[in-house]
N, C-alpha and C positions, 0 to 999 in steps of 0.2 A: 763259069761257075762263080757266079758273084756271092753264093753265100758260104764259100770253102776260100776264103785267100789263102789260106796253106799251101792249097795248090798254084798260086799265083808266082810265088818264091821260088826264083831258079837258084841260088847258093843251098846246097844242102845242107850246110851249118845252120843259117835263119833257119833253115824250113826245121832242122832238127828244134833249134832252141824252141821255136812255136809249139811244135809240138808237145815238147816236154813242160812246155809252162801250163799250156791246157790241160793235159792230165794231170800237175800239181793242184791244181782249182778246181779238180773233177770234184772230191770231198767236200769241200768250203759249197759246192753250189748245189751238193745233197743236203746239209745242214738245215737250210731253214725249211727243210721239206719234212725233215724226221723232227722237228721243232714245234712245226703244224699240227702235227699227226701227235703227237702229245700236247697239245694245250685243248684239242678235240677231245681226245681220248684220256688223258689221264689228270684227273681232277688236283695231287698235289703239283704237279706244275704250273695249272692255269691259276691255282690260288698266288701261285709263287709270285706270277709275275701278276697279278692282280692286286698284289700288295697285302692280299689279307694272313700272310703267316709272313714268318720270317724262318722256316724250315726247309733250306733247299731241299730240293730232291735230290733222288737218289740219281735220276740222271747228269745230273750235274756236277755228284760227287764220284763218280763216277767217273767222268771224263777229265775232272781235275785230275784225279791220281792217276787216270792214261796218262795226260799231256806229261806231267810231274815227273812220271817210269821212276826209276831210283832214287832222281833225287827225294822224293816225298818222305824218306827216314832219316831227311835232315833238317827238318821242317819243326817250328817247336808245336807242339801237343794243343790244338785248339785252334790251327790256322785256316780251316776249313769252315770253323764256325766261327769267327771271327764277329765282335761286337762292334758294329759301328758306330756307335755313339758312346765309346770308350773313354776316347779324348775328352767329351765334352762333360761326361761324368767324374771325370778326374779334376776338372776343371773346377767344376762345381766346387767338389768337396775341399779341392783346396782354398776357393773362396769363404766356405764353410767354417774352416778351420782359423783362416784368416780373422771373422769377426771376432770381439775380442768380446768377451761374454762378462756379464754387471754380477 
């Protein structure tokens, strides 16, 4: 059975951890299949990642506050929508502020 080395493994420990590592990546190797199935099927995702909005979806806010569970009420208020070019606008204005005006 060359394509089950599971069964290859005579310590029952090995053969447990294999096992248990494969059904850890069972999820991880469903993901970009339910990923697919929405860039097909659901048009604010495929803008998402097309670059023409910058409005994540709902399924991605979504799985933030899964991963997150409790701790997301410790989170300050807007880190989900977070501005990426924050820094470079602070940046700016402090340049801004800097020129010394006639």
């Amino acid at each position: 059975m060359a394509s089950k080395p599971f069964y290859r493994v005579s310590n029952p420990d090995i053969r447990w951890a294999t096992n248990r590592e494969r059904d850890a990546n069972r999820p991880r190797r469903r993901r970009p299949r339910h990923i697919r199935h929405l860039l097909d099927t659901d048009r604010s995702v495929r803008d998402f990642f097309e670059c023409e909005t910058e409005v994540i979806p709902s399924f991605y806010i979504n799985r933030m506050k899964q991963d997150w569970g409790e701790f997301r009420a410790y989170l300050p208020e807007g880190t989900i929508h977070d501005d990426p070019n924050a820094y470079l606008k602070k940046i700016e204005q402090q340049n801004l502020n800097a020129i010394p005006h006639a």
